[in-house]
TORFI-161008 format. One record per residue (C-alpha): x, y, z; residue in one letter; residue number from 0. Coordinates in Angstrom, 3 decimals. Layout:
# residues N
R        X        Y        Z torfi guse
R        X        Y        Z     a  NUM
...
***
This chain:
# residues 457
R        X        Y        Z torfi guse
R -184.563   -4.503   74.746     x    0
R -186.201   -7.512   73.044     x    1
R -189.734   -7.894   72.384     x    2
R -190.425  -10.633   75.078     x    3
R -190.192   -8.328   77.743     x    4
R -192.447   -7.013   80.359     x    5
R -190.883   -3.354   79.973     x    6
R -191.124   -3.741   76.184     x    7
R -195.136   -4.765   76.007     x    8
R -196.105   -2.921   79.367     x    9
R -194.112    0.412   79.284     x   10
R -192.074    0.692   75.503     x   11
R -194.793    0.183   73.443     x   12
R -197.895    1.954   75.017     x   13
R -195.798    4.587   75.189     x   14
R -194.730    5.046   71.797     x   15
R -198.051    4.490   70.077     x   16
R -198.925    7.365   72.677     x   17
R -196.516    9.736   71.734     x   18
R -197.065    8.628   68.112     x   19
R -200.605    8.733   67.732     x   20
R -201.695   10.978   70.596     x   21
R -199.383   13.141   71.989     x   22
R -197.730   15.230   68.739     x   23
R -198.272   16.551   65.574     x   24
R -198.580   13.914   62.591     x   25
R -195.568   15.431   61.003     x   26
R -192.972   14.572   63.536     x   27
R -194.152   10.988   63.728     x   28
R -191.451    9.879   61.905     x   29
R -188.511   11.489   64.228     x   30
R -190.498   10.423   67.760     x   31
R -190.471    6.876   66.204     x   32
R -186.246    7.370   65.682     x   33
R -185.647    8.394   68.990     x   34
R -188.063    5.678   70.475     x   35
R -186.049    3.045   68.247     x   36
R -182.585    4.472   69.304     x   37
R -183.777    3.961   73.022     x   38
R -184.820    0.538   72.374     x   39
R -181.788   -0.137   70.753     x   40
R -179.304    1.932   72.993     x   41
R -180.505   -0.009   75.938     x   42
R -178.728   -2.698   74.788     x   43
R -175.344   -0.459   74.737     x   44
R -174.768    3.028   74.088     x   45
R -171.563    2.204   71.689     x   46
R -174.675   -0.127   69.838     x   47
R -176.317    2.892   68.927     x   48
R -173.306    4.822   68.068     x   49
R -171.940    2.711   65.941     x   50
R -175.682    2.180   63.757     x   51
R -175.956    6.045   63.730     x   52
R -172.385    6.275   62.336     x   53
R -172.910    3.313   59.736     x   54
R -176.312    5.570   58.458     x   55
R -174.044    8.943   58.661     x   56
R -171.548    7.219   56.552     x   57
R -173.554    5.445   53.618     x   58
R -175.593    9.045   53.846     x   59
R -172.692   11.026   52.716     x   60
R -171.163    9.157   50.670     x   61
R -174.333    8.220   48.669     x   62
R -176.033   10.933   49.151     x   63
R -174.405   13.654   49.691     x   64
R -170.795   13.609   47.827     x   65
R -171.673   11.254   44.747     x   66
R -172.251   13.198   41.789     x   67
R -174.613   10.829   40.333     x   68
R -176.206    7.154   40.042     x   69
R -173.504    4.913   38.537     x   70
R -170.742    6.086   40.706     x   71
R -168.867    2.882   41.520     x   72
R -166.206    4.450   43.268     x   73
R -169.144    5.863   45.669     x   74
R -170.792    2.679   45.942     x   75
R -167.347    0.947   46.901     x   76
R -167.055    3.464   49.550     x   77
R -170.212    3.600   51.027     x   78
R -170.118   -0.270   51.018     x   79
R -166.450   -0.008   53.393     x   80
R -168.200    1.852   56.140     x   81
R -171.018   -0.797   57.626     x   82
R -168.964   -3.510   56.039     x   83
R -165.426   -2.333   58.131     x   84
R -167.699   -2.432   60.933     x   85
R -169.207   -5.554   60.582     x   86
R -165.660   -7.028   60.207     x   87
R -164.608   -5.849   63.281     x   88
R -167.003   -6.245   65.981     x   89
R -167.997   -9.642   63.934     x   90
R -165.217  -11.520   62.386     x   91
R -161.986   -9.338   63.752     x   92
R -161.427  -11.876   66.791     x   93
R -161.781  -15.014   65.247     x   94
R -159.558  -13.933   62.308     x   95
R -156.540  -13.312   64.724     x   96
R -157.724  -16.076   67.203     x   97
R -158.637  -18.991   65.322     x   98
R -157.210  -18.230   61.608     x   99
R -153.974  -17.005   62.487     x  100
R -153.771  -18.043   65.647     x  101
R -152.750  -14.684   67.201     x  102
R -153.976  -13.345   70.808     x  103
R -154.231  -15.459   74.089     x  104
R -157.443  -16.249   75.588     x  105
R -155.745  -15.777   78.945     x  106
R -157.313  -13.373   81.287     x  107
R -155.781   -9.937   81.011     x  108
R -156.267   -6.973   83.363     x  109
R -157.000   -4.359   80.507     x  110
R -158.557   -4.157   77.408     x  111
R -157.956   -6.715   74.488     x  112
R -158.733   -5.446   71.092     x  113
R -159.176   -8.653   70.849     x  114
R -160.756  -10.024   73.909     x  115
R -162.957   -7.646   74.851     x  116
R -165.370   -6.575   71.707     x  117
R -169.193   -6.738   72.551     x  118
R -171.253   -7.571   69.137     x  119
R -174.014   -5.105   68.333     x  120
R -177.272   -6.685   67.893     x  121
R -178.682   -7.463   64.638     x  122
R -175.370   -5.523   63.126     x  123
R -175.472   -7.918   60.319     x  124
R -179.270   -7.106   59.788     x  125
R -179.051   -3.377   59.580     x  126
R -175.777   -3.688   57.341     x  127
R -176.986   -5.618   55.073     x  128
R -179.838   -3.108   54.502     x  129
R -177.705   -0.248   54.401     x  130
R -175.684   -2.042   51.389     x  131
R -178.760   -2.993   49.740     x  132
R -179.615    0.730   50.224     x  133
R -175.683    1.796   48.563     x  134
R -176.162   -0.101   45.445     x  135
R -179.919    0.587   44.830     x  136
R -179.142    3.991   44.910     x  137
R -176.068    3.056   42.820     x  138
R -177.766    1.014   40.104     x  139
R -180.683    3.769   40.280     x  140
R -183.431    1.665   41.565     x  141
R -183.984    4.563   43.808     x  142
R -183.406    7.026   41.955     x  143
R -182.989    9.690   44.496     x  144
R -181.687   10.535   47.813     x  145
R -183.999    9.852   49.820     x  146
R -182.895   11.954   52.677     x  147
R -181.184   11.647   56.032     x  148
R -184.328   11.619   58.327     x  149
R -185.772    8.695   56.268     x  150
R -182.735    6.915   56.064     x  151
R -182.200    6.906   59.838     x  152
R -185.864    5.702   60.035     x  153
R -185.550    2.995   57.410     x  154
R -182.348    1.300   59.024     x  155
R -183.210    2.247   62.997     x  156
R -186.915    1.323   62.768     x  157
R -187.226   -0.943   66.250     x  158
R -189.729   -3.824   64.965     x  159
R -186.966   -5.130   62.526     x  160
R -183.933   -3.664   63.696     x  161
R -182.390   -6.217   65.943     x  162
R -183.303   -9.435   63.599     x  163
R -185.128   -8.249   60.084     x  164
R -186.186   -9.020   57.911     x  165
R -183.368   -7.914   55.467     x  166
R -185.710   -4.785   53.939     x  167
R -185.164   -2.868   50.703     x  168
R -186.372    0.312   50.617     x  169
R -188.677   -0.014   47.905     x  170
R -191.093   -2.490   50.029     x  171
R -191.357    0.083   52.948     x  172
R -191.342    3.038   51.158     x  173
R -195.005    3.995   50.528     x  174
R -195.746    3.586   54.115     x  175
R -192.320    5.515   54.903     x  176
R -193.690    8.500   52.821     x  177
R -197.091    8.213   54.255     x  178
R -196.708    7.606   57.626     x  179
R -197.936   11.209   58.570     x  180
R -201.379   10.056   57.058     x  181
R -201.610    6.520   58.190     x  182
R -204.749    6.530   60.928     x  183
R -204.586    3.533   63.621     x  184
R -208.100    1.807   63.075     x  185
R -209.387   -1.021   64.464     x  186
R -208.408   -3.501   60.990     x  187
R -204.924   -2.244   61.892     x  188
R -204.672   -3.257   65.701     x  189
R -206.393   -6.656   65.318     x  190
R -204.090   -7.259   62.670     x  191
R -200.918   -6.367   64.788     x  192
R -202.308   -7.971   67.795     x  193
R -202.906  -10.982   65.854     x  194
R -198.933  -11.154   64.509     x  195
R -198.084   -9.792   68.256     x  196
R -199.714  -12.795   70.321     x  197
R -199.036  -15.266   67.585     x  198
R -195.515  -14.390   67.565     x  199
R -194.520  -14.128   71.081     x  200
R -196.686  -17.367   71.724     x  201
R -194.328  -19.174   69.042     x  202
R -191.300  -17.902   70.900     x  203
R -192.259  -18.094   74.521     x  204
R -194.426  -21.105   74.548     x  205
R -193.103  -23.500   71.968     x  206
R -189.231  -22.178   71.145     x  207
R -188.782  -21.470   74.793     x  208
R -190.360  -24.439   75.993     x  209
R -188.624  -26.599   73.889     x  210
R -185.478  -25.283   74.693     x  211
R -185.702  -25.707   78.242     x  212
R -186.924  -29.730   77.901     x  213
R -184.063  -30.363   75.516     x  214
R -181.695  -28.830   77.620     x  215
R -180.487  -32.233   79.283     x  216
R -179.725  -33.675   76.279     x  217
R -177.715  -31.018   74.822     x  218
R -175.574  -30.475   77.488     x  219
R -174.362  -33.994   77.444     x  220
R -173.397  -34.809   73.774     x  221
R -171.209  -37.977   74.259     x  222
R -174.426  -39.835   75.682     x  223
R -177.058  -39.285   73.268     x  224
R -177.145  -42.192   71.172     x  225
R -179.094  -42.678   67.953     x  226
R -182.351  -41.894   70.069     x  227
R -180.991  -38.788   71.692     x  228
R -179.263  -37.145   69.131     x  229
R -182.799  -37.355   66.864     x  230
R -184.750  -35.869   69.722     x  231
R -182.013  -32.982   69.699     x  232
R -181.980  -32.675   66.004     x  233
R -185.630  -32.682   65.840     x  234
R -186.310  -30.520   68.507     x  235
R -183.998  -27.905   67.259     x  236
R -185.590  -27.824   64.034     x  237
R -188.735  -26.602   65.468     x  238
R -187.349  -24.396   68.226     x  239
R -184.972  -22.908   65.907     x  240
R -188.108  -22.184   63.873     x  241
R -190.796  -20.978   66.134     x  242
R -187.822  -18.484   67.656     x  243
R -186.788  -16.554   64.558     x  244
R -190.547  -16.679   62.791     x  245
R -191.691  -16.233   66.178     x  246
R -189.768  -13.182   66.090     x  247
R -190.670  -12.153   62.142     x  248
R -194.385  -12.210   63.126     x  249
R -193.630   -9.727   66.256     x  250
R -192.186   -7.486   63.497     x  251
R -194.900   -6.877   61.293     x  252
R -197.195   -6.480   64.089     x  253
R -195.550   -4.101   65.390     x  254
R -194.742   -2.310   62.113     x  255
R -198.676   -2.780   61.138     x  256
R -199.007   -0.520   64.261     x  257
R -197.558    2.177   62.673     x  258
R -198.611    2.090   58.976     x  259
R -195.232    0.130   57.901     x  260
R -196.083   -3.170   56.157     x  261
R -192.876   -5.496   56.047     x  262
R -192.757   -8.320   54.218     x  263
R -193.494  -12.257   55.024     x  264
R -189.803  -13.755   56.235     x  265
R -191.085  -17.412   56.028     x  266
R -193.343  -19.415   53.107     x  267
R -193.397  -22.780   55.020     x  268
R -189.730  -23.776   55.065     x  269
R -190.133  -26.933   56.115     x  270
R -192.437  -27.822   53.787     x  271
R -190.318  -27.527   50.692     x  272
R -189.512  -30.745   48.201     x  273
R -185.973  -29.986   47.707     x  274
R -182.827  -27.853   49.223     x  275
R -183.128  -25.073   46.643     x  276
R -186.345  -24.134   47.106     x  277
R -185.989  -24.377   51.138     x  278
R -183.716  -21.272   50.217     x  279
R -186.611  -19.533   48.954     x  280
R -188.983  -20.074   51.786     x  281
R -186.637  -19.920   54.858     x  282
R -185.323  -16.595   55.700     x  283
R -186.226  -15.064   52.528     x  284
R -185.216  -11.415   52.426     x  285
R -181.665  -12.810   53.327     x  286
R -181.841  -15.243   50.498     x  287
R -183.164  -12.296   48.244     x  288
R -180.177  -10.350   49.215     x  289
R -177.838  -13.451   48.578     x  290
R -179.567  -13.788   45.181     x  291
R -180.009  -10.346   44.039     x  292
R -176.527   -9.169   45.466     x  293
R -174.012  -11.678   45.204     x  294
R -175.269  -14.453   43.036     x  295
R -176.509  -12.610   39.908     x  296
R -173.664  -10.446   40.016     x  297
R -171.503  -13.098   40.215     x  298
R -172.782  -14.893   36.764     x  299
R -175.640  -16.960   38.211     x  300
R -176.521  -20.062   36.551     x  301
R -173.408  -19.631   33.798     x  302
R -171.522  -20.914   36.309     x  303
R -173.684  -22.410   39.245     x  304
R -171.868  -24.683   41.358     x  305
R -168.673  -21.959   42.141     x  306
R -170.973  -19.009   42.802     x  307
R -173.305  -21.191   45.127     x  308
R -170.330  -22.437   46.736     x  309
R -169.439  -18.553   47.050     x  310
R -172.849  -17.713   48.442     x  311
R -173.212  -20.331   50.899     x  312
R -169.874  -19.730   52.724     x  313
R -171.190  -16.512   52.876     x  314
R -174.483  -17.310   54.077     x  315
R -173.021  -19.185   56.724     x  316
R -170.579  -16.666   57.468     x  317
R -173.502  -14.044   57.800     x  318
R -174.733  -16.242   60.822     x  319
R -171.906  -16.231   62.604     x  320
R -167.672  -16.025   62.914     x  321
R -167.124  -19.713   63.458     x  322
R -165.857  -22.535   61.883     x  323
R -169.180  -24.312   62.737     x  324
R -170.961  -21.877   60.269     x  325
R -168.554  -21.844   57.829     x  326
R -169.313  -25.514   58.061     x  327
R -173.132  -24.891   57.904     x  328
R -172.900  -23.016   54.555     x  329
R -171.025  -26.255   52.823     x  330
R -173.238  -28.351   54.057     x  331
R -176.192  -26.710   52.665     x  332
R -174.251  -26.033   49.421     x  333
R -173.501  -29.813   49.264     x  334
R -177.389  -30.690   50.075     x  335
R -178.524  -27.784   47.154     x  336
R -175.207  -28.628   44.337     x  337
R -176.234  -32.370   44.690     x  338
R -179.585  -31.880   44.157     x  339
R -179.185  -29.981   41.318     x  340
R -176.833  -32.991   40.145     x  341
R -179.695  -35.708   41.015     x  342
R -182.609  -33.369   40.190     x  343
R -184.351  -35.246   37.662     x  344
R -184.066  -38.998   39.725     x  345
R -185.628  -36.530   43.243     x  346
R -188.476  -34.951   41.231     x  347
R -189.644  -38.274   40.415     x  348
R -189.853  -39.206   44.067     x  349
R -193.478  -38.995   45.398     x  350
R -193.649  -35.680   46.853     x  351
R -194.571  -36.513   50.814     x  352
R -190.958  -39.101   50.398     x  353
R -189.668  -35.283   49.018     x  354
R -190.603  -33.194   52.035     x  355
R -189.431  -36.090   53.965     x  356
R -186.209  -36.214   53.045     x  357
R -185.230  -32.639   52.770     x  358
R -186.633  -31.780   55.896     x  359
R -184.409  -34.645   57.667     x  360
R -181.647  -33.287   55.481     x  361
R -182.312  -29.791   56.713     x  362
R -182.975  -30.753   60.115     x  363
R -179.842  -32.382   60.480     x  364
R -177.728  -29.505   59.398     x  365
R -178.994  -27.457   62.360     x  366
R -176.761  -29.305   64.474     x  367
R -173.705  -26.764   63.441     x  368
R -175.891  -24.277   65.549     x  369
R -176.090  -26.236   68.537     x  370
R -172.603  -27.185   68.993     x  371
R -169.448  -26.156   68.037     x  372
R -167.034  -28.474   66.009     x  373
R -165.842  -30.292   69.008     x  374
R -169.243  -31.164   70.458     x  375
R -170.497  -32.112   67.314     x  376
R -168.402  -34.659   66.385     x  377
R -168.973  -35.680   69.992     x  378
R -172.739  -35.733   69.662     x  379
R -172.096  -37.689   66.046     x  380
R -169.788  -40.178   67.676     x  381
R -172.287  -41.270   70.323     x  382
R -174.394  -42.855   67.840     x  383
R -171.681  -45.890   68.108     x  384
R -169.794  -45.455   71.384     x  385
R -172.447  -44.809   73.642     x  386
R -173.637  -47.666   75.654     x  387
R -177.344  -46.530   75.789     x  388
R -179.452  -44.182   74.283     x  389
R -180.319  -41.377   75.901     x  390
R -184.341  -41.033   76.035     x  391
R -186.275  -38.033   75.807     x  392
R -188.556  -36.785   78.007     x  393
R -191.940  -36.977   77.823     x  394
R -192.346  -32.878   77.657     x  395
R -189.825  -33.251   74.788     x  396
R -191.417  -35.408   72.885     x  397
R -194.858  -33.731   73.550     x  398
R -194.062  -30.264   73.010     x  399
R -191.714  -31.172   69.730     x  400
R -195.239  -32.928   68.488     x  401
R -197.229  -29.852   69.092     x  402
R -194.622  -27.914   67.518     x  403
R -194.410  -30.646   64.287     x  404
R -198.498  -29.582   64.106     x  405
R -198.510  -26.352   64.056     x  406
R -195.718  -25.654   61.660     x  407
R -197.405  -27.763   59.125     x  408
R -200.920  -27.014   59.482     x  409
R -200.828  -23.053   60.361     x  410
R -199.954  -20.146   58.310     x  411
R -200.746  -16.721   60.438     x  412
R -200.324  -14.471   57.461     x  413
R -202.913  -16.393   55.754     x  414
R -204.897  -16.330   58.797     x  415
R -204.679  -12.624   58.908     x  416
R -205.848  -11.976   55.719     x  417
R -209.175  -14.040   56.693     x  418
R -209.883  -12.161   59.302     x  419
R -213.863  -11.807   59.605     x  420
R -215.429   -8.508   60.640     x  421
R -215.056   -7.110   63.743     x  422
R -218.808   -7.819   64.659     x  423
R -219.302  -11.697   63.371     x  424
R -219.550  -14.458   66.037     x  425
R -215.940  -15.973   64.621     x  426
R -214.125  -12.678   65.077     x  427
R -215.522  -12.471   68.705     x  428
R -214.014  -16.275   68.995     x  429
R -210.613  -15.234   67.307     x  430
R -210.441  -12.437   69.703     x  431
R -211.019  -14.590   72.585     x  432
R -208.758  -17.332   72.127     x  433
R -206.047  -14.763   70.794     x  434
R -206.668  -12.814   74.454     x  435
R -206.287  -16.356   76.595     x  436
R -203.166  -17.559   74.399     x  437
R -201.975  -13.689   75.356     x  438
R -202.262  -14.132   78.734     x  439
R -200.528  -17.829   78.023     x  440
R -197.311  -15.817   77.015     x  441
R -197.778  -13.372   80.065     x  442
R -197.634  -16.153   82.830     x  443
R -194.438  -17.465   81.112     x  444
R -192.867  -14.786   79.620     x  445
R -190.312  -14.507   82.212     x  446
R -188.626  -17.606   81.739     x  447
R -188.097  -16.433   78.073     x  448
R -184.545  -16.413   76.600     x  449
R -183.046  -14.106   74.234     x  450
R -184.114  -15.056   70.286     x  451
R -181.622  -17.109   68.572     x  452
R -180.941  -14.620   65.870     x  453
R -180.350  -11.777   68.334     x  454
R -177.061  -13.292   68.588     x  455
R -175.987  -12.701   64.646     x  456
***
């Protein structure tokens, strides 16, 4: 179940804040909202759900149950094997065999292939991720105790950012994970959510979505793009790529507002950054903040830079997907952050708009990886000089990609949020207005809405 869908906003949702705020006792709020996020996740495939309830059972007994104490490496090594054996497999186990060692057939077979025939569980490298986090704070005695298995369940299975994050450690959820019993649904609380809600599923449906479908032309013929074409597709997929995963990040902490669980901001104006490195600070950030604060530092950090961001960024792009395309992704983006740390003096004296210029071309350029594989990228590249015409844009394109270009630059809906007026002033009654007709914007369109882009990884 994904949150652009009529069941999900019409049937899902009313019904859990129901049985959550109406229908029980405060004190089981916290296992209704499990077995409502199990549903939403199960619907997606039974095996999903079994295989996130084993990953919690694991790290939850190995952690938490047989480690004598904080500091227990062998326990953190351990609980670490469980979600990451299962990543491995359902993730990366195919296109080790397949495209590393070349093993397997892609032939139809009658029967099962180990191979073949694995379905990825959404957001698996999401709720991973957090359960490692969750391993080595325990280990390093950031949290200092267990914490439980009910909580744990809720902390990794919670529905708003189970499928695509944000990456959260415990410590940023856990005041409104210990107090959701207490937490009362006001009226501050619901125009806040329905603000992230609308603003969120209007960034996915109407721009993301929308952009996706006037592109689609032009990416499904790569050797005829041209130097015209292949910027609109570049371009475009900046934006849509964008307005689908924020899109998504906003719908989150709505949602999560509705139930006293405050998750934190996944997106500080990318695309406004001066510079590669700090793009990595602003895009995605709790999975940069993992990177950082789990690989990188332990690794040595600065003492020696260049091999442990080389490390982090094949592993960044290997987080996105099993693909030599990714794999690809994360050099490139090493490359664009290793040489500016290399030319970082000559950059910073650039003015700073010729800054955001250039990184955000750089940036924008690298998203390519996403849209094609290998194959079809060199393709796509190769047009530039062998095609005989540019291929033009629509006008929709170049519209909507415009729109897009103004929004992402001008508004910031956490910001927005936080100036929210009182309920009863003349520009709250506005807000609420034009939040209610871009609402019913996302209704009329909703079902032309594809799956979000991160779902996928």
């Amino acid at each position: 179940m994904l949150f652009n869908n009529l069941a999900f906003l019409f049937l899902f949702l009313p019904l859990t804040i129901i049985a959550v705020h109406l229908a029980s006792p405060r004190r089981y709020r916290m296992q209704i909202l499990i077995v409502a996020s199990l549903i939403f996740y199960g619907l997606s495939g039974l095996m999903h759900a079994i295989v996130l309830i084993g990953c919690v059972i694991w790290v939850f007994l190995v952690v938490d149950r047989f480690s004598r104490a904080n500091g227990d490496l062998r326990a953190l090594w351990l609980a670490i094997l469980g979600p990451l054996a299962a990543l491995f497999y359902f993730k990366y186990w195919a296109f080790l065999v397949r495209d590393i060692f070349m093993l397997g057939t892609y032939a139809d077979q009658q029967g099962f292939d180990l191979f073949q025939n694995i379905i990825l569980p959404a957001g698996i490298s999401f709720f991973s991720f957090q359960l490692i986090a969750y391993a080595i704070d325990r280990y390093k005695g950031i949290i200092a105790k267990p914490i439980g298995f009910t909580n744990l369940l809720f902390f990794i299975s919670f529905f708003p950012q189970l499928v695509a994050g944000p990456i959260v450690r415990f410590h940023q959820v856990a005041d409104g994970l210990y107090n959701i019993s207490r937490f009362k649904l006001n009226a501050e609380a619901i125009t806040e959510a329905a603000i992230y809600l609308v603003a969120g599923l209007a960034f996915k449906v109407l721009i993301a979505d929308s952009i996706n479908h006037f592109s689609g032309p032009l990416v499904s013929a790569p050797e005829s793009l041209g130097t015209t074409g292949l910027a609109a597709v570049v371009y475009s997929y900046t934006f849509q790529i964008y307005f689908d995963f924020y899109g998504y990040s906003l719908c989150a902490i709505g949602l999560a507002r509705l139930f006293g669980i405050q998750l934190p901001s996944n997106f500080l104006r990318p695309y406004s950054s001066l510079n590669p490195q700090h793009f990595w600070r602003c895009w995605h950030v709790s999975l940069s903040n993992f990177i950082r604060d789990y690989m990188y530092i332990p690794l040595g950090g600065h003492e020696r830079y260049i091999r442990n961001i080389f490390i982090v960024f094949i592993a960044c792009g290997l987080w996105h997907g099993a693909g030599f395309s990714f794999i690809i992704w994360g050099a490139y983006h090493f490359a664009l952050v290793a040489g500016y740390k290399l030319l970082e003096k000559q950059w910073n004296r650039l003015p700073k708009t010729l800054q955001c210029g250039m990184n955000f071309s750089l940036v924008s350029f690298g998203w390519l990886f996403f849209v094609y594989p290998i194959g079809d990228f060199l393709t796509a590249f190769a047009s530039v000089f062998k095609a005989k015409s540019d291929a033009v844009p629509s006008t929709d394109l170049i519209v909507m990609t415009a729109i897009a270009a103004f929004i992402c630059f001008t508004v910031r809906i956490e910001k927005l949020v936080k100036s929210i007026p009182d309920l009863s002033t003349p520009m709250s009654c506005i807000l609420s207005a034009f939040s209610a007709l871009i609402a019913i914007l996302v209704l009329l369109f909703i079902d032309r809405s594809a799956n979000f882009i991160y779902f996928r990884f």
